[in-house]
Each structure stands twice: as C-alpha cells, then as structure tokens.
Backbone as CSV, one residue per row, in Angstrom:
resi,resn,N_x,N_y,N_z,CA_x,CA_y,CA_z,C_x,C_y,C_z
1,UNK,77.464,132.791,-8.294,78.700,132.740,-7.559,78.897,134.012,-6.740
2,UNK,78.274,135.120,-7.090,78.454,136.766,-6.586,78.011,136.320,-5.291
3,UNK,76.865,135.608,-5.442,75.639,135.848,-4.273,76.768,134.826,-3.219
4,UNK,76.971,133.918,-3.605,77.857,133.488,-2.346,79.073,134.025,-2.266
5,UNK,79.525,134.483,-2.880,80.625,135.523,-1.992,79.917,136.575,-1.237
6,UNK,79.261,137.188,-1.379,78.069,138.077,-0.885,77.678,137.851,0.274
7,UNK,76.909,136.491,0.396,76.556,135.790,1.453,77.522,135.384,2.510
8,UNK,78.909,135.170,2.204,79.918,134.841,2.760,80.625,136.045,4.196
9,UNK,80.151,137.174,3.050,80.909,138.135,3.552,79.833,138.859,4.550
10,UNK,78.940,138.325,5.228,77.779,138.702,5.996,77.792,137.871,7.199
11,UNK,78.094,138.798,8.289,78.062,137.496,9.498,76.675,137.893,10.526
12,UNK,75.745,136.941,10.906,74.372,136.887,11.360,75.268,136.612,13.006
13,UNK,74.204,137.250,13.983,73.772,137.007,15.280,72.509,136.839,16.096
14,UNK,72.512,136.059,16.279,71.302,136.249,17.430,70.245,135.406,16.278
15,UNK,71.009,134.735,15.568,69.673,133.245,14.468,69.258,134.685,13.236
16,UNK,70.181,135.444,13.324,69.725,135.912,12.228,69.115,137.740,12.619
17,UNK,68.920,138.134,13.456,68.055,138.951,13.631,69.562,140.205,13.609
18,UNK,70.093,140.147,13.825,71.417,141.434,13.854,72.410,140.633,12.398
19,UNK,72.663,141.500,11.602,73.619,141.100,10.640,74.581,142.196,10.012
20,UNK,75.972,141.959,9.598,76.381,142.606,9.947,77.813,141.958,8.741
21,UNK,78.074,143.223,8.083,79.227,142.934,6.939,80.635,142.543,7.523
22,UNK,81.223,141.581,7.375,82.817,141.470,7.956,83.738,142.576,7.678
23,UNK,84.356,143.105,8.397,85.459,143.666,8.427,84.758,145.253,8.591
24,UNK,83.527,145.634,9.261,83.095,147.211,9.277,83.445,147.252,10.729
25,UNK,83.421,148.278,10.787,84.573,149.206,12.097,82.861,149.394,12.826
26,UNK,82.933,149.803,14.449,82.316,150.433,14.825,82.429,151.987,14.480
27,UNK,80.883,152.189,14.691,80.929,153.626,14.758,81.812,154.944,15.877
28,UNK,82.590,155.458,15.338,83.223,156.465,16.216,82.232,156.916,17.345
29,UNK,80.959,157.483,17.011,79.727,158.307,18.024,79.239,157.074,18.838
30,UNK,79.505,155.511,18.252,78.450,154.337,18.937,79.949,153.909,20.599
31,UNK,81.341,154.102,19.831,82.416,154.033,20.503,82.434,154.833,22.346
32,UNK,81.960,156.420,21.858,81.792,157.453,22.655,80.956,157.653,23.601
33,UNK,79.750,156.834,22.888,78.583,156.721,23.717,78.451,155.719,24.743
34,UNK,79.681,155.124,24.675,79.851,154.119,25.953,80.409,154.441,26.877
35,UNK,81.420,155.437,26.746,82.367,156.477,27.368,81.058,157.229,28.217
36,UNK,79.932,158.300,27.382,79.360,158.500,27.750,78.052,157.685,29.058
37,UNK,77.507,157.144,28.098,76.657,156.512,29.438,77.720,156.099,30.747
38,UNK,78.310,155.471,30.565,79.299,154.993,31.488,79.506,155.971,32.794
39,UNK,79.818,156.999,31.971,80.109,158.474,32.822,79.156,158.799,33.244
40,UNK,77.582,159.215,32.793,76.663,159.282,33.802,75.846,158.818,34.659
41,UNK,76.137,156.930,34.480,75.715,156.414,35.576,76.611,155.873,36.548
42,UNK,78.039,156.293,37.014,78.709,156.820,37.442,78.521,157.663,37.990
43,UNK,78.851,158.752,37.683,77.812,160.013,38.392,76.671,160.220,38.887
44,UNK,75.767,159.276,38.616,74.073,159.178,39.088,74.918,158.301,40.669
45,UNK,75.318,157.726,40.554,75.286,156.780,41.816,76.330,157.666,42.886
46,UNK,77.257,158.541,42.432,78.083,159.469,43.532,77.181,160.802,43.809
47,UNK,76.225,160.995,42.929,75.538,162.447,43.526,73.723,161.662,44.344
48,UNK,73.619,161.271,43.736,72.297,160.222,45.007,73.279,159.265,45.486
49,UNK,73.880,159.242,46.018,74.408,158.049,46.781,73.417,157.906,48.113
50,UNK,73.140,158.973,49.068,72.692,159.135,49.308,70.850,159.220,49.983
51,UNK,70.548,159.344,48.418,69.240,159.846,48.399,69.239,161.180,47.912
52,UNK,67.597,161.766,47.573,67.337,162.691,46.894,67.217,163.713,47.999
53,UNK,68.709,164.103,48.862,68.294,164.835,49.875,67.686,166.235,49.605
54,UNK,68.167,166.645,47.979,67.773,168.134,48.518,66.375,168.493,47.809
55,UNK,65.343,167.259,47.939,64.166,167.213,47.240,62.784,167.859,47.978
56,UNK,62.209,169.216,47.349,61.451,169.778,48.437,60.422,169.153,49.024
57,UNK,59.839,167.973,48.971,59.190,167.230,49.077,59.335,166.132,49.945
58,UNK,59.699,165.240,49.632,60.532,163.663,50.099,62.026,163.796,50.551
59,UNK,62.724,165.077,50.401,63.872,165.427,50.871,64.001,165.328,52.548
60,UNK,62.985,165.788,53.192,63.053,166.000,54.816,63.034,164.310,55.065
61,UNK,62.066,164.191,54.141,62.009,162.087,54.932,63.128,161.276,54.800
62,UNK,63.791,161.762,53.386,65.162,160.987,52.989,66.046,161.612,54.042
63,UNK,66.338,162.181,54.466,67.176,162.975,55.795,67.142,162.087,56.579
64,UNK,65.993,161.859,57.025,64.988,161.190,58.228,65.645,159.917,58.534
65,UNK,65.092,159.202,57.315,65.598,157.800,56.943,66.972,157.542,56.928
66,UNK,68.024,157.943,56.761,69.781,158.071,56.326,69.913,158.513,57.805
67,UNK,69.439,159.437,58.735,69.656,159.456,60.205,69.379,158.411,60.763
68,UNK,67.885,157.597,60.625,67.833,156.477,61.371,68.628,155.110,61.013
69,UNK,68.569,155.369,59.627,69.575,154.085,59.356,71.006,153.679,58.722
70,UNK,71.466,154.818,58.906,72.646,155.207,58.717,73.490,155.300,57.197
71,UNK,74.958,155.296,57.083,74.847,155.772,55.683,75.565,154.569,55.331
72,UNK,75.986,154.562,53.889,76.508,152.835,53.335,77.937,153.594,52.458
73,UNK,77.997,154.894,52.711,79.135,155.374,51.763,80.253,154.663,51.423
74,UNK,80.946,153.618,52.298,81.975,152.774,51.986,81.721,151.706,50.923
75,UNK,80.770,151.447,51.307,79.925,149.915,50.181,79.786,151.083,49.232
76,UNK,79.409,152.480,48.811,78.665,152.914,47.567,80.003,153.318,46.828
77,UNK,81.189,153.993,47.541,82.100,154.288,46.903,82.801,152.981,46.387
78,UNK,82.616,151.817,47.106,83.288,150.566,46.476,82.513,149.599,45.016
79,UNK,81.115,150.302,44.874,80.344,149.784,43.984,81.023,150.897,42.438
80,UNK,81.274,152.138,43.303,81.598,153.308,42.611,82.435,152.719,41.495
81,UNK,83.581,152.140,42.762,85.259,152.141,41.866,85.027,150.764,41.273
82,UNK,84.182,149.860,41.340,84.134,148.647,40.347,83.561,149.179,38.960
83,UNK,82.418,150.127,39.054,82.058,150.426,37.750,83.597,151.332,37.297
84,UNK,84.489,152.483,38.097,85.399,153.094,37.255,86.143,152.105,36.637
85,UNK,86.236,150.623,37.147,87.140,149.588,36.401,86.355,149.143,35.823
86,UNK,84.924,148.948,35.423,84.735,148.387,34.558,84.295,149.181,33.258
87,UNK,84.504,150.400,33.465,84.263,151.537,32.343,85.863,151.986,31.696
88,UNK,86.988,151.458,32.508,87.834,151.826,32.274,88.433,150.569,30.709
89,UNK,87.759,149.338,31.854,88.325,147.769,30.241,87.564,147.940,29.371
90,UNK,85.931,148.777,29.731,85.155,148.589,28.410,85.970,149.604,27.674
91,UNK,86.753,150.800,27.702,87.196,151.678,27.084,87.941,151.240,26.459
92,UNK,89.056,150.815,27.106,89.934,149.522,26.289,89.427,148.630,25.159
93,UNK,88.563,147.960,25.272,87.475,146.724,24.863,87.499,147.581,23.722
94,UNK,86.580,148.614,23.443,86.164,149.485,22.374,86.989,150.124,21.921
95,UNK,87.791,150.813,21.795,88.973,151.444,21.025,90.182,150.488,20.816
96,UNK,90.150,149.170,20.790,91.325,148.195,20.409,90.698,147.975,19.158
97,UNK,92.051,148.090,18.884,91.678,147.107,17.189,90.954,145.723,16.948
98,UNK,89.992,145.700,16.182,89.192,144.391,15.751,89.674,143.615,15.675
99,UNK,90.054,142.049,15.240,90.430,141.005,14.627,89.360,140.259,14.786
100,UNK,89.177,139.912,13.213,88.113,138.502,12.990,88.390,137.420,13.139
C-alpha cells in the first residue's frame, strides 16, 4: 500500500524520462538562471546588433558590409523589446506560486 502512495505522489513527463515528486518548489539558483540567461542574450543582440565591428580582423569587412547594406536597428531594437516582454512574463511565470 506504501508503494502506491509512493507511486502516487510521483508525477512522470516526457513517457517517463523526467520525474518529479508533487508539491517540490523549483530551485531558487534554477529560478535566477532564467533571469540570467535571459539578460545575456538580450545583451548579446544590443551590443552585436550590428556586427562584430570592433573585430581586428573581419571588423573592417563588417564596416564594409553595414555601409553597403545598411543598418536594420529599428527591426533589432523591436526584436530587442519582444524578448524584454518576454523575459519580463517568464519572470512572472517563475516566481508565481505553483498550483497543482
């Protein structure tokens, strides 16, 4: 009888391969780290928006290229502010309280 309460209290995803006790909290650091990534690919896309202009190498060509074909800054800042909204609900998403 243990074993099926046991069993009960175990909820499977994915046919079994992720499993996972009812009622455990996420991790505080697993919470943060969404905050985190979030924030630096965010930031990857406003500091190359661009290109790798100040690259000693491929920097003069990326110049080159962004002169001949001009820049997309309106489209990149608008890709920008969809990820700040969508980093903003996942923040939400993750720090709301659970219900099973």
């Amino acid at each position: 009888m243990s074993e099926n309460k046991e069993q009960n209290e175990i909820k499977e995803y994915a046919d079994g391969w992720i499993t996972e006790r009812k009622g455990t909290e996420v991790p505080a650091f697993l919470k943060f780290a969404y905050i985190i990534i979030a924030g630096g690919c965010l930031t990857y896309l406003v500091i190359y928006m661009n290109g790798e202009t100040g690259h000693a190498e491929r920097g003069p060509l990326v110049q080159l290229l962004n002169a001949v074909t001009g820049s997309a800054n309106g489209v990149m800042y608008t890709i920008v502010g969809i990820g700040v909204i969508y980093a903003l609900v996942l923040v939400a998403f993750v720090f709301r309280k659970f219900h099973d």
